[in-house]
C-alpha positions in Angstrom: -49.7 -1.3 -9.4 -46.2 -3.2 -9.8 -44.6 -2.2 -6.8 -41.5 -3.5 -8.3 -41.3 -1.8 -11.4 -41.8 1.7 -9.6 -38.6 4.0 -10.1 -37.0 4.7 -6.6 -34.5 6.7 -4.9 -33.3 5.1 -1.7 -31.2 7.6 0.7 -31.0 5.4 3.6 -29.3 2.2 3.6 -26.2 0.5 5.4 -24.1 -1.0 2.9 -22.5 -3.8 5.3 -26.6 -4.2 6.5 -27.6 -4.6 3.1 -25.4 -7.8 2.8 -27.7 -10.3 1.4 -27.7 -13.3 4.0 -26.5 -16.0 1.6 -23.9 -13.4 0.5 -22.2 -13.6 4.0 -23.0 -17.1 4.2 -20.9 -18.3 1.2 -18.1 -16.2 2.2 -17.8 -17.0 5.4 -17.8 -21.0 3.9 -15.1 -19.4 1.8 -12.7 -18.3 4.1 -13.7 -20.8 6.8 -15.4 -18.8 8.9 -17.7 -19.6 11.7 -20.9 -18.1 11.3 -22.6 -20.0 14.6 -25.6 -17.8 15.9 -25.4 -15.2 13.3 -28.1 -16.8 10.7 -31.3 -18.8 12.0 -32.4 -22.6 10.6 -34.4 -20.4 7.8 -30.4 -19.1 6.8 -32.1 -15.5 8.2 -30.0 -13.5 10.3 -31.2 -13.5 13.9 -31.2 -10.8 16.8 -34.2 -10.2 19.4 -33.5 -6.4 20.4 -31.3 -3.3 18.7 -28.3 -4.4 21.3 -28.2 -7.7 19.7 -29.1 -6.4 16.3 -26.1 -4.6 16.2 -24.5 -7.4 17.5 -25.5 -9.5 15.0 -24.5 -7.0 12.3 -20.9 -6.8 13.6 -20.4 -10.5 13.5 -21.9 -10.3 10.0 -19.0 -8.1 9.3 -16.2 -10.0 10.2 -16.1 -11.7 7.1 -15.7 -8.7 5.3 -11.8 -8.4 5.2 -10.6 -6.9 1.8 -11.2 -4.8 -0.7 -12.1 -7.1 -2.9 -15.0 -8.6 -0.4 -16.3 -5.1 0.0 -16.7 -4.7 -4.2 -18.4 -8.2 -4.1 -21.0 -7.0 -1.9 -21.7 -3.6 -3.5 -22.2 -5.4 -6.6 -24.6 -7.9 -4.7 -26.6 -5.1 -2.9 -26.6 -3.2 -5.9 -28.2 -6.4 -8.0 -30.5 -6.5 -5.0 -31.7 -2.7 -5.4 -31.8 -2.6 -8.9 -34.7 -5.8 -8.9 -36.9 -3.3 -6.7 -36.7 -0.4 -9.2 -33.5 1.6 -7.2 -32.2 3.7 -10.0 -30.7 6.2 -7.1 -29.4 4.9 -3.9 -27.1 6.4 -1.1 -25.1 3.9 0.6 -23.7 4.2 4.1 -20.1 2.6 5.0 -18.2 2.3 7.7 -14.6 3.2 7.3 -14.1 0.9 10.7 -14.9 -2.0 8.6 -12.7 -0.9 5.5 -9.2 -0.5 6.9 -10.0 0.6 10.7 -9.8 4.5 9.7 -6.0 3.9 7.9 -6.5 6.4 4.9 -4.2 4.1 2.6 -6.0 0.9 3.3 -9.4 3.0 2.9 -8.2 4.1 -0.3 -7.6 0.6 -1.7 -11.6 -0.7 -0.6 -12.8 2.9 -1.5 -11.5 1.8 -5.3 -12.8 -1.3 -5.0 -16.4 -0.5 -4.3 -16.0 2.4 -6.5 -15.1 0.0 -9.4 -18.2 -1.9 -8.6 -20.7 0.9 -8.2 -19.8 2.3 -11.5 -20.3 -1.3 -13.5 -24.1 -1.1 -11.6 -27.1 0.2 -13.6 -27.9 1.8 -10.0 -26.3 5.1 -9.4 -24.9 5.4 -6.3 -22.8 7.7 -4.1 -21.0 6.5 -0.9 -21.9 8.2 2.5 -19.1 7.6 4.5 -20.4 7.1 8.6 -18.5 6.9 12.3 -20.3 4.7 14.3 -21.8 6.3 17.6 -21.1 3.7 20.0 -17.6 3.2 18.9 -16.5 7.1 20.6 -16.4 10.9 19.2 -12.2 10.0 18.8 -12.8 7.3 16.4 -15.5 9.7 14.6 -12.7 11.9 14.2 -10.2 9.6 12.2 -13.4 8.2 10.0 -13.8 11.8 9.3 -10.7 12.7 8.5 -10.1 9.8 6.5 -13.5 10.6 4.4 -12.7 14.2 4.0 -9.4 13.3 2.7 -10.9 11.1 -0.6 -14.3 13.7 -0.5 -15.0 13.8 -4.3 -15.7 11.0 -6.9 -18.7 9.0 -5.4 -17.8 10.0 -1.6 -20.4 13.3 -1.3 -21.8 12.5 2.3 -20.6 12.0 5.8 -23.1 10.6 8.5 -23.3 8.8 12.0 -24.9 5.7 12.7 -25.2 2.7 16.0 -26.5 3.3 19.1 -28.3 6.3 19.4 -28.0 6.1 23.3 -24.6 6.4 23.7 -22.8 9.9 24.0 -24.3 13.0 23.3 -24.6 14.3 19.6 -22.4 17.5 20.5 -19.4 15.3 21.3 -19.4 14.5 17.4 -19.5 17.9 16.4 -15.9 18.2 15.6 -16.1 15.0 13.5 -19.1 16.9 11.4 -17.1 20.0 11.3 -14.3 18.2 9.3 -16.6 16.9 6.8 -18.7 20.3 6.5 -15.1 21.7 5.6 -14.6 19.0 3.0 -17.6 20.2 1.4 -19.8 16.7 2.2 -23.2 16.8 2.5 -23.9 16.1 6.3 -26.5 13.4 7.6 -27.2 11.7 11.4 -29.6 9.0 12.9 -31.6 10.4 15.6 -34.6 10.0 16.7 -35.5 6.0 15.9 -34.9 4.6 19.2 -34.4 8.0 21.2 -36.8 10.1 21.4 -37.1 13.8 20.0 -34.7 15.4 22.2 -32.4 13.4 20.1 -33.9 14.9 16.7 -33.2 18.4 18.1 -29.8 18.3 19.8 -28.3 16.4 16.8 -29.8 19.7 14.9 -28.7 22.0 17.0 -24.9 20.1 17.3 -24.1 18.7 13.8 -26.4 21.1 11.5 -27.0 18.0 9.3 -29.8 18.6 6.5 -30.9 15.3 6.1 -31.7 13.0 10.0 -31.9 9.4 9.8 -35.5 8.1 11.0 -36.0 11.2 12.4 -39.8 9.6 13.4 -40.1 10.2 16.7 -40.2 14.0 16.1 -43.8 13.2 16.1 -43.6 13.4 19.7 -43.0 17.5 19.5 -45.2 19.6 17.2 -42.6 22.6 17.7 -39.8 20.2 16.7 -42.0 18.8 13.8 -42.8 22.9 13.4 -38.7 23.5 13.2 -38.0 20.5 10.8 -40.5 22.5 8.2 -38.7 25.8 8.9 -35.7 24.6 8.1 -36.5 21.9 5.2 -34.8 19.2 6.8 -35.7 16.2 5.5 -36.5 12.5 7.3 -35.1 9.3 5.9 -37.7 7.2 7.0 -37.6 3.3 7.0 -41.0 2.4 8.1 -40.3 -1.7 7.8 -37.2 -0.6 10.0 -38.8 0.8 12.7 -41.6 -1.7 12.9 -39.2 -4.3 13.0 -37.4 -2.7 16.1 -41.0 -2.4 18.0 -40.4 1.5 17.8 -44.4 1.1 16.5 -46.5 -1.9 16.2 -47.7 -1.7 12.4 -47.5 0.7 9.6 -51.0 2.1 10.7 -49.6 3.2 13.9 -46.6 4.8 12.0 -46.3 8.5 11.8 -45.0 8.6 8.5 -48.5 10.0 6.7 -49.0 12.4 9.8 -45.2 13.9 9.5 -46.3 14.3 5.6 -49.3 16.8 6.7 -47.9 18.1 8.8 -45.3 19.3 6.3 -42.2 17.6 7.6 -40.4 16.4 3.9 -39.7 13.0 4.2 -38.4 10.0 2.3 -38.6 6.2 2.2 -35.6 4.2 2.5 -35.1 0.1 4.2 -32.0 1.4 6.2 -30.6 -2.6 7.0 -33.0 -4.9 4.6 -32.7 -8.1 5.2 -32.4 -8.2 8.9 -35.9 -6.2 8.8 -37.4 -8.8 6.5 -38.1 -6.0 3.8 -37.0 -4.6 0.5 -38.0 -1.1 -1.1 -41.2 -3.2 -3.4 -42.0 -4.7 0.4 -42.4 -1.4 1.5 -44.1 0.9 -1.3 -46.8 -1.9 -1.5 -47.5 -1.6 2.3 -47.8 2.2 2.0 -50.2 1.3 -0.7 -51.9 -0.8 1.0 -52.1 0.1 4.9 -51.8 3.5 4.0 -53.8 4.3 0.7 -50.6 6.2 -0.8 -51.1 6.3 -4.4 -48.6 6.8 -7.4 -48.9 10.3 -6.8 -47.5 9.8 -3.4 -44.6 7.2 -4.5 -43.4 10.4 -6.9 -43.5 13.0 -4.8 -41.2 11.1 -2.3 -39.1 10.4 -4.8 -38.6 13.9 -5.9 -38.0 15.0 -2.3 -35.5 12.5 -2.1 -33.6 13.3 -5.1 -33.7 17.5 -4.5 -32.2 16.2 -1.1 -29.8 13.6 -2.6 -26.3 14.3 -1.8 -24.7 14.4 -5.8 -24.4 17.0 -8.4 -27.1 18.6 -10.3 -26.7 17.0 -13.6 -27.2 13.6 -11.9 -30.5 15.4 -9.7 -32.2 16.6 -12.9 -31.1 13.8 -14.8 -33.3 11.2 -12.2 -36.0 13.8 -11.0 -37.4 13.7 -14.2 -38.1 9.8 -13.6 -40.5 11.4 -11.1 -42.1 13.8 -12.8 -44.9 11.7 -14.4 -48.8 11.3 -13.8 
């Protein structure tokens, strides 16, 4: 099987954690930027624990300034997805990074990444996201600032960072101005909290679609309530590993969530600081896993039926996953 040539729908990846390292690199030579503890001898970004990861990450950022920057790299990530078989992805941004929640100046990158997306072979659609760590006030501008250019490729709102910090009801409002807006809603919980996470982010934010979502695992009447109510798992196996949230992909409870009905998908959420890519991971599914073809398009349709665009687009791309 050519892992690479597999069509693909990718739901769960960080635009700004998608930045290919020599991407940052030569902008940051560029603009003169030090880039001093951010990249390893290998030119690999380096971080030891999710604190520093998302340390890492932000520094990464900083030499992201304009709109034109941010079209550069959607055009380089899209490049990227497109030589692992992405013909669908979903990409989150971060309005903090693209203006600092200021609707004009969002407007202006907003264009610019649009302009790039739609020159890509890949189609994509932008999920705007607050960032947990930085408050449930600054959630509220990004979502504002999102539900004011809703429409176009902006069809999703979400929440990423540190899963540890606040509690998922104090972004409720936040979610509540992108429901309005008509977005599709989506929320990280569950990766490095456990599943109390999973089920207050439920119960708070009535998201359809959770981010990881893996340790749900840990509750059979939560795993029993994702069924119920079709949510679906974005799940990022290579992630996760990477993290130490399990040791390998035999001890990953991605095949068990599966049986036990839980719809999930396979995404590679930040890929280069998790040493992966979407071929990386479909051939260790294969391989650790014995997931066959059959597998690879049965995800793919459950990540398309839960894709946030419109139906033309959804039955457009299923059908790339219909086959034998």
């Amino acid at each position: 099987m050519n892992f690479s040539e597999i069509p693909k729908t990718e739901l769960h990846l960080h635009l700004e954690g998608a930045a290919p390292p020599a991407f940052i690199r030569q902008l940051a030579a560029e603009k003169g930027v030090s880039m001093d503890g951010v990249f390893d001898e290998n030119g690999t970004y380096v971080w030891g624990n999710f604190v520093e990861f998302l340390a890492t990450y932000e520094r990464a950022c900083e030499v992201l300034k304009s709109p034109e920057d941010f079209g550069r790299l959607v055009t380089a990530v899209l490049e990227e997805q497109a030589s692992h078989g992405v013909i669908y992805t979903e990409m989150f941004l971060a309005p903090d990074f693209c203006g600092g929640g200021d609707l004009v100046a969002w407007k202006e990158y907003l264009a610019a990444m649009t302009e790039a997306a739609l020159a890509s072979p890949v189609e994509a659609r932008f999920i705007p996201t607050c960032v947990r760590h930085f408050g449930p006030e600054q959630a509220r501008v990004t979502a504002r600032v999102t539900a004011e250019t809703a429409g176009g490729l902006v069809t999703g709102f979400g929440m990423g960072g540190d899963e540890s910090q606040f509690s998922a009801a104090d972004f409720a409002y936040a979610f509540d101005i992108a429901r309005e807006a008509g977005l599709g809603l989506a929320s990280h919980a569950g990766e490095v909290e456990g599943a109390d996470s999973v089920r207050e982010t439920l119960d708070h934010l009535r998201v359809s679609r959770i981010g990881h979502g893996v340790r749900a695992i840990e509750d059979p009447a939560l795993g029993k309530r994702l069924v119920d109510e079709g949510v679906v798992l974005e799940v990022c196996p290579g992630s996760n590993i990477s993290l130490g949230i399990f040791a390998d992909l035999q001890a990953h409870p991605i095949s068990a969530l599966r049986e036990a009905g839980v719809q999930v998908t396979v995404s590679t959420d930040d890929p280069p600081y998790f040493h992966t890519d979407m071929t990386a991971e479909y051939r260790g599914l294969s391989e650790s896993l014995g997931w066959t073809q059959d597998d690879f398009n049965a995800i793919n349709r459950t990540a398309m039926q839960a894709a946030f665009c419109d139906d033309v687009t959804r039955s457009k791309l299923m059908a790339k996953f219909n086959g034998a």
